[in-house]
Backbone as CSV, one residue per row, in Angstrom:
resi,resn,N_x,N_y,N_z,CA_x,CA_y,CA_z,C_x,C_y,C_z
1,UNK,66.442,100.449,105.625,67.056,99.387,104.814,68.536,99.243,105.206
2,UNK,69.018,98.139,105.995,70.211,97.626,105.640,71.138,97.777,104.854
3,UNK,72.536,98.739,104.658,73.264,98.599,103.092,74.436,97.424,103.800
4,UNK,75.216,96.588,102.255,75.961,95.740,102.811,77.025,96.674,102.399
5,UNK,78.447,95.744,102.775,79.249,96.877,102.910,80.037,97.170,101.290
6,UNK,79.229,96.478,100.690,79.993,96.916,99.165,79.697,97.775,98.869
7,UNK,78.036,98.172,99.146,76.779,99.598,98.707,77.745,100.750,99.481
8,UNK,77.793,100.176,101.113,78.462,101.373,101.582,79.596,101.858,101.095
9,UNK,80.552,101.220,100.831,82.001,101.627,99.790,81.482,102.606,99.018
10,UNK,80.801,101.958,98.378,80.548,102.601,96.788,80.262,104.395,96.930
11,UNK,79.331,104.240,97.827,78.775,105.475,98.256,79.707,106.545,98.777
12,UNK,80.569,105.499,99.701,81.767,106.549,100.416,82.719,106.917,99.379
13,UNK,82.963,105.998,98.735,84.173,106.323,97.359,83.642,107.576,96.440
14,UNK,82.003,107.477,95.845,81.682,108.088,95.055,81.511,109.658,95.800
15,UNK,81.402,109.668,96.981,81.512,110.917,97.779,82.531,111.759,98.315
16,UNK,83.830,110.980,97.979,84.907,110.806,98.189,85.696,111.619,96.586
17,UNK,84.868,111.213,95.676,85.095,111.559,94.331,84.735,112.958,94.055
18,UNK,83.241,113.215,94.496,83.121,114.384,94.173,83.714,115.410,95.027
19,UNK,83.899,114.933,96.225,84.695,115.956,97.694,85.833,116.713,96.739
20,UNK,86.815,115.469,96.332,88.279,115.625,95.260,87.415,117.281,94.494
21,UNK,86.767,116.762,93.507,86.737,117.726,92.411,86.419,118.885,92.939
22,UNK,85.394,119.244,93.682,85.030,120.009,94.760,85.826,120.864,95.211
23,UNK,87.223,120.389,95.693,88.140,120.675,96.433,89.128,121.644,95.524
24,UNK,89.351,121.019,94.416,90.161,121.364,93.269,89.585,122.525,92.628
25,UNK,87.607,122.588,92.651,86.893,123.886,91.893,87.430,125.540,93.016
26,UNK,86.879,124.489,93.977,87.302,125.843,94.909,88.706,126.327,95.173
27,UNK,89.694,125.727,94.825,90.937,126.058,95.025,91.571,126.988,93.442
28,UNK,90.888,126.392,92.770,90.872,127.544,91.732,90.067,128.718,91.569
29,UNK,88.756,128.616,92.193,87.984,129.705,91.829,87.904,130.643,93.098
30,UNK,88.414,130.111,94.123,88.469,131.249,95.607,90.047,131.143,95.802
31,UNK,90.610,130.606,95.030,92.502,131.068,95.054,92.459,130.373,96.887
32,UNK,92.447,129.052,96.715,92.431,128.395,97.864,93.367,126.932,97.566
33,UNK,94.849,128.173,96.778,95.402,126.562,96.630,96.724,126.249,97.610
34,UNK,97.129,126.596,98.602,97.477,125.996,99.950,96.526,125.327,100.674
35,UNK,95.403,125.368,101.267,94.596,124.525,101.095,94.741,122.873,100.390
36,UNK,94.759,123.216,99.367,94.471,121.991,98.375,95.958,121.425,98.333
37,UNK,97.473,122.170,98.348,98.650,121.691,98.467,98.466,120.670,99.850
38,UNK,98.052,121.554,101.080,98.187,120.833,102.108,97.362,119.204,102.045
39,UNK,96.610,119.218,101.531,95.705,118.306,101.424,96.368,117.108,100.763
40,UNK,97.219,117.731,99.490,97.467,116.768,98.636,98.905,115.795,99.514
41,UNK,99.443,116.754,99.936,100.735,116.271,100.980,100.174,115.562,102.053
42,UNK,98.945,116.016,102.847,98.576,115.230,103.665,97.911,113.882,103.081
43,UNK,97.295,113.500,102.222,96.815,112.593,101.423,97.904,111.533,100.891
44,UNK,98.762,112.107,100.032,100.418,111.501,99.629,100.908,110.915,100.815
45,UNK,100.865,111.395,102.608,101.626,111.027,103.445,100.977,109.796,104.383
46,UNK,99.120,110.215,104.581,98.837,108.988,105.007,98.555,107.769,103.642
47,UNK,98.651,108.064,103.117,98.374,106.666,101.891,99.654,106.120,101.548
48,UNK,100.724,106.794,101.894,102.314,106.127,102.044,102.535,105.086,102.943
49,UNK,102.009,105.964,104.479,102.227,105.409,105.579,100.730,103.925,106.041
50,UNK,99.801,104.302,105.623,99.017,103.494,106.073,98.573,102.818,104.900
51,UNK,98.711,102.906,104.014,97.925,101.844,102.878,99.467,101.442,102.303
52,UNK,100.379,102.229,101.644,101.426,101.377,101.071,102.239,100.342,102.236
53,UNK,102.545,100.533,103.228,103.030,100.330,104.245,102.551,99.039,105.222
54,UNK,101.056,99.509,105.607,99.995,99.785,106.955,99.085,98.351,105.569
55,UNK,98.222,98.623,105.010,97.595,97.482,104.091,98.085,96.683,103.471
56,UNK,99.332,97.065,102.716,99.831,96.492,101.827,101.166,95.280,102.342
57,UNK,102.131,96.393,102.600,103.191,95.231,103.040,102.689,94.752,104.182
58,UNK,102.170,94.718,105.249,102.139,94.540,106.213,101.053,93.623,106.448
59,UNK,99.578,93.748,106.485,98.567,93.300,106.715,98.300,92.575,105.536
60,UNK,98.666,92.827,104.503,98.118,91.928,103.107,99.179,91.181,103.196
61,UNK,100.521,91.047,102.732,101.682,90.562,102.778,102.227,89.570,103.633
62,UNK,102.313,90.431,105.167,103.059,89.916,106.520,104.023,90.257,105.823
63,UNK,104.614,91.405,105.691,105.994,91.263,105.117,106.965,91.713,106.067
64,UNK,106.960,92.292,107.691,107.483,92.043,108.458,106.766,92.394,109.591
65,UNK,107.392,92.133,110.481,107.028,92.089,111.959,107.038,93.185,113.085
66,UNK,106.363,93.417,114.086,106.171,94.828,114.853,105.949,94.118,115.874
67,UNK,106.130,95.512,116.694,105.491,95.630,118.239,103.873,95.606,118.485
68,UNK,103.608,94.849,119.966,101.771,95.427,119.470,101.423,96.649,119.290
69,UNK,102.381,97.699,120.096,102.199,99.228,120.000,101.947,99.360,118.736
70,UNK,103.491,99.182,118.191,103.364,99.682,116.608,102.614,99.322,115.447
71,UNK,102.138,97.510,115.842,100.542,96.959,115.143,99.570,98.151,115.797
72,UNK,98.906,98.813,116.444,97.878,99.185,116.713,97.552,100.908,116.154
73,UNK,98.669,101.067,115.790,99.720,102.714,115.387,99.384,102.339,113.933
74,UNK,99.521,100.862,113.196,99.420,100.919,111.740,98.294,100.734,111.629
75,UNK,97.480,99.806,112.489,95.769,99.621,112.321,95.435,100.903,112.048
76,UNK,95.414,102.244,112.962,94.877,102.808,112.762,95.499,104.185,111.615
77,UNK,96.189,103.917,111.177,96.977,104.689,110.276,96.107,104.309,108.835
78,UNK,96.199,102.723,108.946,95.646,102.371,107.984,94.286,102.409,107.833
79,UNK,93.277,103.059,108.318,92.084,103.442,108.478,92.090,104.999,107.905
80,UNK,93.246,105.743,108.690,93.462,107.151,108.126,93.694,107.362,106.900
81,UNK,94.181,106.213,105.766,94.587,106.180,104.603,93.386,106.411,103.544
82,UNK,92.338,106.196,104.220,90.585,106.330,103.458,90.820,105.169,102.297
83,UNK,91.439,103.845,102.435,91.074,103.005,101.440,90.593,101.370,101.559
84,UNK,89.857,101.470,102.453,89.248,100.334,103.444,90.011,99.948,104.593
85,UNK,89.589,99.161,105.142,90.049,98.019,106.075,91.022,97.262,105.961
86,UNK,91.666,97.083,106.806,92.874,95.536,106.194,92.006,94.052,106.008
87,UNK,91.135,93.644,106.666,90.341,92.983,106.056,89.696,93.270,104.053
88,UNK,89.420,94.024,104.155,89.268,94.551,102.437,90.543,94.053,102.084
89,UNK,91.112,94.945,102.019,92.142,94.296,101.329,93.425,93.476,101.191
90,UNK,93.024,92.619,102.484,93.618,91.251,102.477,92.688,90.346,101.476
91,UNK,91.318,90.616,101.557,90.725,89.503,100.373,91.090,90.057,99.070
92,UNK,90.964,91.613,99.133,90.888,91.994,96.818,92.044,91.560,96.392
93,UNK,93.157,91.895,97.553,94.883,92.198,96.867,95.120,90.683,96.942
94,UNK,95.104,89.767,98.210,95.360,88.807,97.364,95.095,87.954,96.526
95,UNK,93.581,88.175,96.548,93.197,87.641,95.551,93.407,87.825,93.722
96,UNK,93.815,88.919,94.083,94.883,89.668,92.313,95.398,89.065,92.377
97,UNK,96.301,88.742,93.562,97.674,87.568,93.066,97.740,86.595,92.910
98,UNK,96.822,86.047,93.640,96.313,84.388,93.122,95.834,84.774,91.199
99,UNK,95.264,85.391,90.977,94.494,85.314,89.726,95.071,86.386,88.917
100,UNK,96.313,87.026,88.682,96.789,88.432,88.535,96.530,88.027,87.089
101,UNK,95.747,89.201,85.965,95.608,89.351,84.569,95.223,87.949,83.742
102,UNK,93.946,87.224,84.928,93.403,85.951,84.179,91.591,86.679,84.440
103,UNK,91.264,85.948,83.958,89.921,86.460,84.134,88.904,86.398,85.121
104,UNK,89.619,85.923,86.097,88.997,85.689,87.821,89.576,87.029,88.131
105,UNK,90.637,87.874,87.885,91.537,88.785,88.245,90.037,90.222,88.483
106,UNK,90.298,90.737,89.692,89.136,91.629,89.689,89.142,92.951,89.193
107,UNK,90.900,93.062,89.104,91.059,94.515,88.365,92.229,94.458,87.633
108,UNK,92.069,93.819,86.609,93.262,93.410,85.417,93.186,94.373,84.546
109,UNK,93.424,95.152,83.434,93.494,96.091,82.185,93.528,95.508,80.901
110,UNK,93.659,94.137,81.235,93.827,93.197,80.297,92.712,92.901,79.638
111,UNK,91.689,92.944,80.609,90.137,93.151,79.667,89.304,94.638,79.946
112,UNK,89.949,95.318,79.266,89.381,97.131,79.102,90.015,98.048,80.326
113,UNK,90.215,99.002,80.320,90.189,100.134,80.924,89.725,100.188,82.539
114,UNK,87.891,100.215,81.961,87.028,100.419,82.660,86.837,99.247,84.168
115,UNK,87.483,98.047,83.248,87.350,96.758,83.916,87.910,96.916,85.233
116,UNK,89.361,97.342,85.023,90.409,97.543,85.964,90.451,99.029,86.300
117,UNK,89.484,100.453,86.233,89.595,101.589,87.002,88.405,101.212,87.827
118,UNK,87.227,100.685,87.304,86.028,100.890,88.543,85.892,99.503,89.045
119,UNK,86.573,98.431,89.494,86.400,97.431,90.002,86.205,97.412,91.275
120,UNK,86.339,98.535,91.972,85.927,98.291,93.294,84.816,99.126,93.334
121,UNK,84.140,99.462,92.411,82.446,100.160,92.421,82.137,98.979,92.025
122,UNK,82.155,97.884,91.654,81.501,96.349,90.904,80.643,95.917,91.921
123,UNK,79.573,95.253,91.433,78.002,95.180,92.451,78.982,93.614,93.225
124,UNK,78.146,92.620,94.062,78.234,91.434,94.744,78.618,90.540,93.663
125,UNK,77.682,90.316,92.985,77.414,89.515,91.756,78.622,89.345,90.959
126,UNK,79.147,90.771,90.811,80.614,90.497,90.009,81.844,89.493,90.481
127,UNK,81.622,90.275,92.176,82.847,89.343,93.253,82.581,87.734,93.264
128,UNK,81.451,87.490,93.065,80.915,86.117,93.257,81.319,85.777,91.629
129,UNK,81.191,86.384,91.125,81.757,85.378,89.517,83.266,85.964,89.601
130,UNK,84.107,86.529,90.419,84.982,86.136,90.578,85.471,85.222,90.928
131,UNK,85.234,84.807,92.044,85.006,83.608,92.775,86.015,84.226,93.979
132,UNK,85.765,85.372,94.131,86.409,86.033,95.511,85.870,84.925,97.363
133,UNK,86.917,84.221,97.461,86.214,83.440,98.814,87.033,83.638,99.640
134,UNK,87.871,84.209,99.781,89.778,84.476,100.718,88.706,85.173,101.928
135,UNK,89.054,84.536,103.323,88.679,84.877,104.356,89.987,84.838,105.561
136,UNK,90.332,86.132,105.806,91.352,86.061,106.835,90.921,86.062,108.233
137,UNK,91.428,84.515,109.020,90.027,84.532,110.265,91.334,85.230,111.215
138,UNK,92.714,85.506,111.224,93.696,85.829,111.582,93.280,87.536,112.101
139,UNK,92.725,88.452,110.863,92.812,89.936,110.814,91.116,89.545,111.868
140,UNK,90.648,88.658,111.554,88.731,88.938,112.640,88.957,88.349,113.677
141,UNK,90.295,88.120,114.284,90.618,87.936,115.866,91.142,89.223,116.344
142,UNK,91.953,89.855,115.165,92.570,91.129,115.785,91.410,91.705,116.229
143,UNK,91.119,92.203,118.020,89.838,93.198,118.158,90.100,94.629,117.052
144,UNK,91.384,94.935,116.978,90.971,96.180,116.676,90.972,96.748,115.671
145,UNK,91.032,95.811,114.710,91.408,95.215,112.798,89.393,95.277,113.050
146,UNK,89.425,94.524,113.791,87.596,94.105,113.784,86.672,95.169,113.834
147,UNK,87.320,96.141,115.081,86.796,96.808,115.480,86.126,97.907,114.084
148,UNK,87.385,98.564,113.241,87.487,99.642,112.374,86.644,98.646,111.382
149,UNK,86.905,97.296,111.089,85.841,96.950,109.753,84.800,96.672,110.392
150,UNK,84.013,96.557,111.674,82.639,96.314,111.912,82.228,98.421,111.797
151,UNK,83.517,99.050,112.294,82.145,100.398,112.158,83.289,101.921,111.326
152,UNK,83.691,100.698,110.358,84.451,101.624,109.314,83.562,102.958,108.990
153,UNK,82.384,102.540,108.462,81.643,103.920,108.092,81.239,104.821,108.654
154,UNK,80.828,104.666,110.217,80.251,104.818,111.214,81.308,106.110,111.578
155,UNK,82.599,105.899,111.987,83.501,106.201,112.127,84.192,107.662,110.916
156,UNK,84.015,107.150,109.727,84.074,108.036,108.932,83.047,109.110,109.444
157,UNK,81.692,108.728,109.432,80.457,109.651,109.377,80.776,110.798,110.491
158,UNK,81.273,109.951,111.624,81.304,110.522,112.944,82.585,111.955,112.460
159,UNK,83.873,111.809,111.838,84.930,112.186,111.821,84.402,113.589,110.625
160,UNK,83.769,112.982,109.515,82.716,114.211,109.211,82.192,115.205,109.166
161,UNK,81.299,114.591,109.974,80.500,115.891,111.310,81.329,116.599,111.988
162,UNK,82.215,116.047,112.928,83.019,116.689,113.651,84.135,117.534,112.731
163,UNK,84.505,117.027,111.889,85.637,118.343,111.133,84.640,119.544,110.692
164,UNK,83.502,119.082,110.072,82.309,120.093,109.365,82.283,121.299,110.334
165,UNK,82.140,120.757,111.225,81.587,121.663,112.372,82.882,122.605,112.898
166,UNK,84.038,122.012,113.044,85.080,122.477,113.149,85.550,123.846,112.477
167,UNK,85.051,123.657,110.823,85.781,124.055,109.703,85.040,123.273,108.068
168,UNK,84.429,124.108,107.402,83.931,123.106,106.622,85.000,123.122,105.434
169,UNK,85.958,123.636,105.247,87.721,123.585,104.928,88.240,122.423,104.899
170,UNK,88.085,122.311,106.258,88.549,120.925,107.253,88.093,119.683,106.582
171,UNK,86.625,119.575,106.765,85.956,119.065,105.772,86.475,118.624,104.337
172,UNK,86.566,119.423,103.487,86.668,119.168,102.272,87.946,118.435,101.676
173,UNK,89.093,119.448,102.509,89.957,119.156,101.937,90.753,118.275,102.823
174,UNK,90.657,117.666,104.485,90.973,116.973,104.781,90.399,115.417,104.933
175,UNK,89.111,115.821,105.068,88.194,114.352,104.731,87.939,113.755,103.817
176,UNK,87.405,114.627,102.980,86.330,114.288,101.392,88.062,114.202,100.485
177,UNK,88.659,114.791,100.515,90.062,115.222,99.533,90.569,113.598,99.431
178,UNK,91.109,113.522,100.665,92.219,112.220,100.811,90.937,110.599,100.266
179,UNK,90.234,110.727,100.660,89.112,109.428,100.459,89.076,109.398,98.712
180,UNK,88.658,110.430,98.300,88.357,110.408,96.755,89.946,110.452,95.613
181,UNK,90.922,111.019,96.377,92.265,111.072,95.628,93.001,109.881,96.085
182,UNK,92.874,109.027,97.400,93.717,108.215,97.892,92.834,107.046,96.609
183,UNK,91.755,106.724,97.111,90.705,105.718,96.330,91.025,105.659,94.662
184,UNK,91.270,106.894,94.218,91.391,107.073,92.618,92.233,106.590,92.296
185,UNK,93.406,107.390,93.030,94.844,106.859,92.477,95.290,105.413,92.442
186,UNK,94.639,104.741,93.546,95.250,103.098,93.793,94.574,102.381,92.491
187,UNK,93.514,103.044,91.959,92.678,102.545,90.929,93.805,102.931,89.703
188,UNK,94.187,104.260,89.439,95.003,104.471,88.516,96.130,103.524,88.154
189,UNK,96.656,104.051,89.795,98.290,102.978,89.695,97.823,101.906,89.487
190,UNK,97.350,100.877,89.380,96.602,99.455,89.614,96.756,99.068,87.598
191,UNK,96.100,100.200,86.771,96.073,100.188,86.149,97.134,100.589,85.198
192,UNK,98.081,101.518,85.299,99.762,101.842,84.602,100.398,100.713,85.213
193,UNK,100.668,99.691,86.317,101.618,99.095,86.768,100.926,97.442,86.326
194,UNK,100.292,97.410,85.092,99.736,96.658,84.834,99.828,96.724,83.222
195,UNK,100.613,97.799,82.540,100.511,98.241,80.934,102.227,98.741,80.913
196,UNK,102.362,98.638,79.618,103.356,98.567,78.794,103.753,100.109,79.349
197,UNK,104.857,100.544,79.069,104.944,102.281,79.246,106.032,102.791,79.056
198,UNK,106.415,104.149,78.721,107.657,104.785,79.371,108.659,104.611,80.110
199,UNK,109.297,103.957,80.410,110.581,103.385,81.533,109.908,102.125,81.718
200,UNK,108.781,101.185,81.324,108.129,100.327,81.705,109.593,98.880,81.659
201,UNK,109.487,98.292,82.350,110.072,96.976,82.001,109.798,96.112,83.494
202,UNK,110.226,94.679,82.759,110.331,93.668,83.826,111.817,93.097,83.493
203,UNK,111.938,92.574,84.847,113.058,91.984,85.197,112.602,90.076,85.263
204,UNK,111.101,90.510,86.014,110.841,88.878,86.167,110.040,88.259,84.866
205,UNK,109.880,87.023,84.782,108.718,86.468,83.932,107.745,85.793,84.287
206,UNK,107.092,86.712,85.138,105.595,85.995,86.253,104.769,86.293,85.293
207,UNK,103.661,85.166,85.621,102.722,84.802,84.975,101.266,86.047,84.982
208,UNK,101.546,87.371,84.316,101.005,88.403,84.465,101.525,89.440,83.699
209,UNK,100.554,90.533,83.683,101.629,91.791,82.766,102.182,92.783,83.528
210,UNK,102.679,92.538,85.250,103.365,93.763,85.753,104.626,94.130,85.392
211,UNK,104.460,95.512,85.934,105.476,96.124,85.229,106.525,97.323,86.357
212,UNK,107.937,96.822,86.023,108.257,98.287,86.662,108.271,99.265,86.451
213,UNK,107.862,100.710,87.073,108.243,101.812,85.918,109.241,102.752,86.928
214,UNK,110.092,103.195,86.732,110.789,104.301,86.824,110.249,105.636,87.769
215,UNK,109.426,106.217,86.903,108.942,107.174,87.251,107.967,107.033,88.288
216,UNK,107.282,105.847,88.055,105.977,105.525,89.223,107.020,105.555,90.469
217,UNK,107.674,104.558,90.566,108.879,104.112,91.666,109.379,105.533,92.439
218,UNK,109.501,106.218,91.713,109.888,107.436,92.558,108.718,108.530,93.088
219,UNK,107.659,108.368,92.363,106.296,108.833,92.883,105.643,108.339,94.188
220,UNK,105.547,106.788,93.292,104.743,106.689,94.868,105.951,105.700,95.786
221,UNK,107.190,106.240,96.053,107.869,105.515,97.131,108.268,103.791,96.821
222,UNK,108.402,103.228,95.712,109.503,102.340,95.666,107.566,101.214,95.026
223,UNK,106.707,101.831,95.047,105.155,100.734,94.822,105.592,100.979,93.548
224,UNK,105.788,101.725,92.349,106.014,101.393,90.756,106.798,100.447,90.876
225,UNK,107.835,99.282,91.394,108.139,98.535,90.693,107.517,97.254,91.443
226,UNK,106.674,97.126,90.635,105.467,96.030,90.208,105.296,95.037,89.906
227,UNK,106.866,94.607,88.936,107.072,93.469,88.535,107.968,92.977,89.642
228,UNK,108.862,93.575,89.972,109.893,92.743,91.447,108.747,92.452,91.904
229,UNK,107.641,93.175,92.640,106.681,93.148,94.002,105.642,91.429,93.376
230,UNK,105.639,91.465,92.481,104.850,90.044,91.523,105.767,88.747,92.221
231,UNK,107.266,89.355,91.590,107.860,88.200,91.423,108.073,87.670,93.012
232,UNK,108.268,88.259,94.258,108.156,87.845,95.504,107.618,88.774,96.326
233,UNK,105.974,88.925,96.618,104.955,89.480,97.239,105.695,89.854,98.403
234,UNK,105.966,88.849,99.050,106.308,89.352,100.643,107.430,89.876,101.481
235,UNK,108.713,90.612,100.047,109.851,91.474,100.392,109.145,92.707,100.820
236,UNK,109.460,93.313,101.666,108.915,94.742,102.404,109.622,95.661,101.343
237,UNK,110.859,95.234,101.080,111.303,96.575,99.687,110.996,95.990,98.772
238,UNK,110.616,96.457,97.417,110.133,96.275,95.998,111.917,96.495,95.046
239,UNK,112.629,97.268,95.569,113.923,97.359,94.851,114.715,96.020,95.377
240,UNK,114.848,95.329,94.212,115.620,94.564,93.937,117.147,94.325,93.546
241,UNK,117.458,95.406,93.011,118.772,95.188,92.149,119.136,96.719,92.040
242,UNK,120.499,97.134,91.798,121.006,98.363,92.184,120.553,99.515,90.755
243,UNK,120.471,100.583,91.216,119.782,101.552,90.763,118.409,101.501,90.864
244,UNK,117.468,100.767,91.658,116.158,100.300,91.797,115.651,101.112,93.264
245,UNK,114.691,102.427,93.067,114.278,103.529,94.060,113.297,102.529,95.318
């Protein structure tokens, strides 16, 4: 049987999920927590570099410009980040922004919790009553944008095996770790940078509930402020105004 590639996500994410917990049992119960530090630093560093960076400003955005070297250095960085394709998420992300906290919106908080943590486990059916149709024919000329979303999984599977075999260590906490903690968290943050909070505020009055926060901003590298990043998508920095990380 054929899976399409939403089934396959789902599967890789949800495997990705249990790898995480997995990772975390054994690091407490075999005192295997360097291991799990390294993991978490290595995880924190490619999801900086290739998804905040590498998906986000760059491939979702265009928010500035490179060498082909250094396009082909973020393609594949951004593959290392374990949170799809730049194709993926040139259609979800901008499509939030076209529709950010209306009810086309695919992962708003504005209608439940649940709405906006598991929206990217959501079957076809959901995307289609989104009315998700954003097709970037720009990223399916890049061969090598093409390349990683025609054999994204393939690629994972392969990388897998080969660490397993290596080290089933290797495995856990460098494969399964970063896929299920990189995947969670964008779901988390997605959801605090979208709600009222602690240091929460806006500066802008876009048509949405983002938010800056403080503390996020210095966590994940300048992505907590949420509401600048609303108010003009395609600045490569999110700090706007002085004292802003």
């Amino acid at each position: 049987m054929q899976l399409d590639i939403l089934t396959k996500f789902h599967i890789y994410y949800l495997i990705g999920v249990v790898g995480m917990f997995t990772a975390i049992f054994f690091a407490a119960h075999y005192d295997m927590w360097w291991w799990l530090l390294a993991a978490f630093i290595y995880a924190k560093l490619i999801m900086t570099l290739g998804a905040h960076i590498g998906l986000h400003r760059y491939f979702t955005h265009g928010s500035f410009k490179t060498t082909p070297t250094k396009h082909k250095i973020l393609t594949w960085l951004s593959f290392f980040s374990c949170e799809g394709t730049p194709i993926m998420w040139f259609i979800h992300h901008n499509h939030h922004h076209q529709h950010s906290d209306t009810e086309l919106d695919i992962s708003s908080p504005k209608y439940g919790f649940v709405n906006a943590f598991l929206w990217n486990l959501r079957s076809k059916e959901y995307w289609e009553k989104k009315q998700v149709k954003i097709f970037p024919k720009h990223l399916f000329r890049d061969r090598t944008v093409k390349f990683i979303h025609n054999n994204y999984f393939s690629l994972w599977i392969l990388i897998g095996i080969i660490s397993f075999i290596i080290d089933w260590r290797i495995f856990l906490f460098f494969v399964l770790f970063p896929i299920g903690h990189n995947n969670m968290a964008g779901s988390i943050f997605n959801v605090l940078l979208h709600t009222k909070l602690p240091k929460s505020y806006r500066t802008y009055n876009t048509n949405d509930l983002s938010q800056n926060n403080q503390y996020q901003a210095y966590f994940m590298l300048g992505e907590g402020l949420h509401n600048n990043h609303h108010a003009d998508p395609r600045r490569y920095s999110h700090a706007f105004h002085k004292g802003e990380f």
